[in-house]
C-alpha positions in Angstrom: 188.9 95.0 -85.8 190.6 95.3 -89.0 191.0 98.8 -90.6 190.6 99.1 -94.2 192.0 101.7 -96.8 188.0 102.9 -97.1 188.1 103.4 -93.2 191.3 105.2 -93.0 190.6 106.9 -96.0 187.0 108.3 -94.3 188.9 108.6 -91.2 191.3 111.1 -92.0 189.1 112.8 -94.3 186.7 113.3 -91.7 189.8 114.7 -89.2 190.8 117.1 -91.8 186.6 117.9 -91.9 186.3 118.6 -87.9 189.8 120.6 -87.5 188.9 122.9 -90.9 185.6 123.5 -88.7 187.2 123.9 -85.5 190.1 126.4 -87.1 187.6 127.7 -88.9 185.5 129.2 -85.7 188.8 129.7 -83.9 191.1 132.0 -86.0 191.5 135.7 -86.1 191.7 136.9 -89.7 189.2 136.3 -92.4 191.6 134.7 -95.1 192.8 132.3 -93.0 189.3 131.4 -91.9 188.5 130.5 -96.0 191.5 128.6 -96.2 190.0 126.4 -93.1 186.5 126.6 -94.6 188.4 125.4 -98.1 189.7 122.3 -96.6 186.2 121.3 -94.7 184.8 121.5 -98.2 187.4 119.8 -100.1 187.4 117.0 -97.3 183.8 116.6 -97.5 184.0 116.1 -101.4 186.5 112.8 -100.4 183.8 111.9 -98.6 181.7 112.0 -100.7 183.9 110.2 -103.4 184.0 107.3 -101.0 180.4 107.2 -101.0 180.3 106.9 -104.8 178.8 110.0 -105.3 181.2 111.6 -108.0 178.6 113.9 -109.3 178.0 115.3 -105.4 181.8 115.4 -105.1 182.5 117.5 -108.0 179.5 120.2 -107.4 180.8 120.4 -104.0 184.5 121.3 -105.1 183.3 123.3 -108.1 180.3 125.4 -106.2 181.6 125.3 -102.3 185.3 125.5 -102.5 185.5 127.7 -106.0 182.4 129.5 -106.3 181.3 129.9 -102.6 185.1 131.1 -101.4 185.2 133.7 -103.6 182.0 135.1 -103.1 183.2 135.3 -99.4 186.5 136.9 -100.4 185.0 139.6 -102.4 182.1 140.2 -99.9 185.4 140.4 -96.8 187.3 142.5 -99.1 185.0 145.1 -100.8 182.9 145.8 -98.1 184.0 148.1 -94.9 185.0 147.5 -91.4 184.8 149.1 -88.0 187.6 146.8 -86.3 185.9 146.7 -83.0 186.3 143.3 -81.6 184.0 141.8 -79.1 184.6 140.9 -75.4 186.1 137.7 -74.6 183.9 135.6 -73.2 183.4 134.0 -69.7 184.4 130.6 -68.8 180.8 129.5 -67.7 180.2 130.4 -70.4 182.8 128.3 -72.5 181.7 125.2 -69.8 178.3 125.3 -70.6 179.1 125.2 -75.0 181.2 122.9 -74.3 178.7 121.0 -72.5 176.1 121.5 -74.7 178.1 120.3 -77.5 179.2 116.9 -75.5 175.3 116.4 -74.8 174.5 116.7 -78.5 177.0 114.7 -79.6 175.5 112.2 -77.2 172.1 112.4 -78.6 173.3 112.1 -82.3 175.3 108.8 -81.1 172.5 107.2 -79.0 170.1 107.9 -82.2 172.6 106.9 -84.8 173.4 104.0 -82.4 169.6 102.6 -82.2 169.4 103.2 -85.8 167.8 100.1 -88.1 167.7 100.6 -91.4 166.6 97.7 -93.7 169.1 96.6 -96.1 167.5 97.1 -99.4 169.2 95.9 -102.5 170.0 98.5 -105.0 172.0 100.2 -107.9 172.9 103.4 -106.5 176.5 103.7 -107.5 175.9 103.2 -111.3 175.4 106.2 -112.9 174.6 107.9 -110.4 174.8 111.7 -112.5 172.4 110.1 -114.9 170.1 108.7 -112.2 169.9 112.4 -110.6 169.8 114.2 -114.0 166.3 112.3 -114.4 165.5 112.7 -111.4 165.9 116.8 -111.0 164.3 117.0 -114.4 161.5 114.9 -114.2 159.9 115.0 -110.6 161.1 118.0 -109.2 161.5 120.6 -112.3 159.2 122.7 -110.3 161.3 122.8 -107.1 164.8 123.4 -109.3 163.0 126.4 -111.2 161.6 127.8 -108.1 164.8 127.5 -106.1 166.6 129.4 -109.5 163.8 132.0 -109.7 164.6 132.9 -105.4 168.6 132.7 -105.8 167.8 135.3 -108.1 165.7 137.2 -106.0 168.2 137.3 -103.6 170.9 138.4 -105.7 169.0 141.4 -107.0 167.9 142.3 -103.2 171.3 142.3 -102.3 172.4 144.6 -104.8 169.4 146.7 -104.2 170.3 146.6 -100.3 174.3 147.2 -101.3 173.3 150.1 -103.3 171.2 151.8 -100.5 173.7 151.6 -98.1 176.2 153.2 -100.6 173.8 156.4 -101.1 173.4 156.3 -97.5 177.9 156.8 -97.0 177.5 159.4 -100.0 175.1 161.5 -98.1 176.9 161.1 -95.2 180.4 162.9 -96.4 
């Protein structure tokens, strides 16, 4: 088997992927955490480069690891904390993820494995912004405006539900 620059490339972009995941669910204090979660994303948008997908790669380093890791900072930082830290947990417990994890990692290579996809000539990789541009704006306008219209929705409701809870503290004292 030869190894290419693609392959190593993907390779070690999809380490740095797994171990941002892993550090991410494994360390104690919230920054840190982003800064794992930062690296998945950034990792992800090389993969995504190697797929020639440069308009996927750049939303995904723009909205993810700007936009998204902020939000997440601000929403750590401004809101309040009762440090009570849950119980460690068993190790039957730890077994059986750990188990569970192995046998779905199983079922994803078995069905990747019998996996036959037609090979299909086609054009993907040029302009590729342009081919999605047309496509967002002519087929599924609808879907985008809708999907705007509920982000929105959601924003307001959590400033609505932020706001409650803040009468609710001022009450309180």
């Amino acid at each position: 088997m030869t190894f290419s620059g693609e392959f190593l490339a993907f390779m070690s972009l999809a380490l740095v992927a797994v171990i941002g995941g892993v550090l991410l669910l494994n360390l104690t204090r919230v920054v840190h955490m982003v800064v794992a979660l930062v690296f998945t994303f950034v990792s992800i948008a090389g993969i995504y480069v190697l797929l020639s997908a440069e308009f996927l790669a750049a939303v995904q380093i723009l909205i993810y690891s700007g936009s998204i890791t902020i939000i997440m900072l601000f929403g750590v930082m401004l809101t309040r904390h009762n440090d009570t830290s849950e119980p460690k947990t068993g190790r039957l417990r730890k077994l059986l993820l750990f188990l569970g994890v192995l046998g779905f990692a199983f079922a994803v290579y078995i069905g990747i494995y019998n996996l036959d996809l037609p090979s299909a000539p086609n054009d993907l990789h040029v302009n590729n912004t342009e081919q999605i541009g047309i496509e967002l704006y002519s087929k599924f306008i609808i879907p985008f405006e809708v999907t705007s219209v509920l982000l929105l929705v959601a924003l307001v409701g959590s400033i609505v539900l932020a706001k409650r809870d803040d009468d609710k503290e001022a009450e309180k004292e």
